[in-house]
N, C-alpha and C positions, 0 to 999 in steps of 0.2 A: 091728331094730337099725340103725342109722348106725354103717358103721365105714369108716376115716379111715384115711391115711397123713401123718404129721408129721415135720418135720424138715428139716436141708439138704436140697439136690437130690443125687440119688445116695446119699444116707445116710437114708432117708424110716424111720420104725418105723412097724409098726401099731397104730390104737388105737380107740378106742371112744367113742361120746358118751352120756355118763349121762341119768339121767333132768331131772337140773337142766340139760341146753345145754353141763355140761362137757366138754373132753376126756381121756380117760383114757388111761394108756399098756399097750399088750396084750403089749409086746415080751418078757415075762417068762412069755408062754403059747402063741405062733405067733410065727414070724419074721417071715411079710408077709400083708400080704389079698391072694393067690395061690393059685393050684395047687388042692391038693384042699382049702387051708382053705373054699373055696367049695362045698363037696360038697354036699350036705344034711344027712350027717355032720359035717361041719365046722362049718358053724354052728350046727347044733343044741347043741356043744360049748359054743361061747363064748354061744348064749344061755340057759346053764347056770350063766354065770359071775357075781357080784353087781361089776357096774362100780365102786360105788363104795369097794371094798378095793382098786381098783387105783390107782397113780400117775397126778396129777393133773399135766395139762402145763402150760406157761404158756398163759395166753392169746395172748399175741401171737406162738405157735409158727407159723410157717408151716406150710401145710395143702401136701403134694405130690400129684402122680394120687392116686386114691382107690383104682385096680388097681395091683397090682405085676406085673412081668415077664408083660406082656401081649403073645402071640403071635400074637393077630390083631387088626386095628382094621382092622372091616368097615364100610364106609356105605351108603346106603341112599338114591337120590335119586329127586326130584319125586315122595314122595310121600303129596306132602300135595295134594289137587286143587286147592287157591285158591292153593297158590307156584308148582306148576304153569302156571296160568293169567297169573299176573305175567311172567312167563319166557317167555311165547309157547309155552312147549312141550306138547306131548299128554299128557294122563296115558297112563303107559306101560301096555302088557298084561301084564307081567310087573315083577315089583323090577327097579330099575337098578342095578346093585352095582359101587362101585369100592372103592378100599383108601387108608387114610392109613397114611403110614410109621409103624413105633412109634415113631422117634425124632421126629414131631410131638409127642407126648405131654408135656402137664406138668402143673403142680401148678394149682387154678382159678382162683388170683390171680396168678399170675405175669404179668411183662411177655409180651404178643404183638409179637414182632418183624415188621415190613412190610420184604419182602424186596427184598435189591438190585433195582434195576429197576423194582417194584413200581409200579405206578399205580389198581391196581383190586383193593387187598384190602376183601373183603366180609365180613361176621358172617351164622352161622346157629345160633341157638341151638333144640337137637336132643334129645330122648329117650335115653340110652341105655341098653342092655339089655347086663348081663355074666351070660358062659355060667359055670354055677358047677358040671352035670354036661353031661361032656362028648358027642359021638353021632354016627352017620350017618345019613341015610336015617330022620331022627326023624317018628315021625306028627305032624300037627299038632295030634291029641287028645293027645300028652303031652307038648307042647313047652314049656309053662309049666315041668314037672316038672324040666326042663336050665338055665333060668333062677336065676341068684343073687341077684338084684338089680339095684336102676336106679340111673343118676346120669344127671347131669346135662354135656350137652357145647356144647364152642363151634364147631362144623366153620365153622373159618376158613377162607377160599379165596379167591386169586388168581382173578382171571376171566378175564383177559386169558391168564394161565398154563392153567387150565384148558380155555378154550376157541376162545383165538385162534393157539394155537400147535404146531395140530397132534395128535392123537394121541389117547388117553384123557385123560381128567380128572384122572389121579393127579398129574400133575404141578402143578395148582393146588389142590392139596389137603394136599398132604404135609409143607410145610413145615417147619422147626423153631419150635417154638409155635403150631401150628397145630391141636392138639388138646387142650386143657385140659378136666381130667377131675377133676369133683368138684362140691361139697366134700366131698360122701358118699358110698359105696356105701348106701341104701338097702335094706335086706333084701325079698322078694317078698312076707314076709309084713303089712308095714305099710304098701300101697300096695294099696287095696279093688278098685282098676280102675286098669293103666296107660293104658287109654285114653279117661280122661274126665279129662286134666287141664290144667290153662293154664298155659303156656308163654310168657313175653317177653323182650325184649332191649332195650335204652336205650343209646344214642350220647350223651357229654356229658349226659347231663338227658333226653334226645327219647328217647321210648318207638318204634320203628319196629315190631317183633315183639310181635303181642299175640293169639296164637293159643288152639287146643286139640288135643291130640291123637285127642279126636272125628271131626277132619277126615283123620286117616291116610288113603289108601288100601291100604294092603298091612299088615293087625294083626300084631301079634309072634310070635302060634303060625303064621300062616303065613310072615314072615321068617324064624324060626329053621328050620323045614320046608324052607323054598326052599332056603337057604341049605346045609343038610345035603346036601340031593343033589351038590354040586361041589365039598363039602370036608367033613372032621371039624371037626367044634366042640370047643374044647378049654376043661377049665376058665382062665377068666380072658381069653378073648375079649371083646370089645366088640366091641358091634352100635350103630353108629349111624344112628336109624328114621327120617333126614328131617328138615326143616324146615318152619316153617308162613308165611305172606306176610310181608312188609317187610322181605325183604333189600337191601340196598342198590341191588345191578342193579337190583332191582322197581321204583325212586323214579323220578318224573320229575320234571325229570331226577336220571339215577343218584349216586347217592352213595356214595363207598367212605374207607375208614379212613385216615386221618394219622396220622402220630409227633406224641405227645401227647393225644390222644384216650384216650378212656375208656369201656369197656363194661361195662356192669351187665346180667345177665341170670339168670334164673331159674325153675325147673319147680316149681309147686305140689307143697308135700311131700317136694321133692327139694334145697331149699335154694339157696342164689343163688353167681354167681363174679360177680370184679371184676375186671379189666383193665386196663392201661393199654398202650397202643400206643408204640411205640419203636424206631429205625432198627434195622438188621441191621447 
């Protein structure tokens, strides 16, 4: 299943995309794609359901996050070994794990704002993985099993925030609009291997991001693993697995985002976001 969130911002319904590419409206059977509708019981429910009896939306509805009331947005850095290597940095012996605020979070076409001050924002388009059964201390033989589904992220980042100014990373990570999440939740069951798939990103027209997530270094049964031992996983988490080379720091010389600018990017199977970059 592809299922969606539509609508203003703050007022998003959930909904579903049929077998024709259309959207369907779900709000008359869940409130939101959250919580336990993520369970395995949960969606075994809705893909019990025949989409096309349900309400068809407009096409030109704006698509918001694809999770609702998401309590954690976990990331996951360098670790892909060749962005690594652009970055000067080691591949780590362990996941790097920082956090974007949820209020980075929004819808996969919305505006990205480039924050006051801002001279070094960067594109990384990224894997992500939402927790749909929750866990501690999960094995990593059943960590697929806590898995709900993938989409697709943009972990936008300040660099100069991130890493000239002291401190952890969170601070050039968390922005507002700096987590666009979608266009779909992706069910786990229509995705053969999340790690054999290609991933790119496009500035204006220039493809810069033209990866696979072949090159992971840390696979998702062991992120969700790792990750269990220093917190609970809750349904409706996001885990975001990294990025792959041609981030903008990577260029020489470096290149980062303007107001005006436009990013197109997208994960095989997991469908494409669009962009447009604009002051704060």
């Amino acid at each position: 299943m592809k299922l969606l969130r539509h609508g203003p911002k703050g007022q998003e319904k959930p909904g579903i995309v049929d077998a024709d590419g259309r959207v369907r409206d779900l709000s008359g059977e869940i409130d939101d794609i959250a919580g336990e509708v993520l369970s395995a019981a949960g969606l075994a429910k809705l893909a019990a359901l025949d989409p096309s009896r349900l309400p068809e939306v407009a096409a030109d509805t704006r698509l918001g996050p694809c999770v609702g009331r998401v309590g954690k947005f976990i990331c996951i850095g360098l670790n892909y070994s060749d962005h690594a290597a652009e970055t000067g940095a080691e591949v780590p012996a362990e996941p790097v794990v920082f956090n974007k605020w949820t209020s980075a979070i929004c819808g996969p076409n919305d505006d990205v704002e480039i924050p006051r001050d801002s001279t070094k924002t960067d594109w990384e388009v990224e894997l992500g993985v939402v927790i749909g059964t929750g866990g501690r201390y999960i094995d990593e033989a059943d960590a697929m099993d806590h898995v709900a589904g993938f989409c697709v992220i943009n972990d936008v980042s300040e660099r100069e925030f991130q890493l000239e100014r002291s401190g952890t990373w969170d601070k050039g990570k968390g922005c507002d609009t700096f987590g666009p999440l979608g266009p779909w939740l992706v069910t786990r069951d229509e995705i053969a291997d999340p790690h054999d798939l290609n991933l790119w990103l496009e500035v204006d027209g220039q493809r810069y991001q033209d990866g696979s997530t072949r090159t992971m270094v840390f696979q998702i049964p062991h992120l969700v693993a790792y990750l269990s031992r220093f917190m609970s996983l809750q349904p409706g988490d996001v885990i975001s697995t990294g990025t792959p080379p041609g981030v903008g720091m990577g260029q020489n010389p470096k290149v980062f985002l303007k107001p005006g600018q436009t990013m197109r990017l997208g994960i095989e199977g997991l469908g494409e976001q669009h962009q447009r970059c604009i002051e704060s």
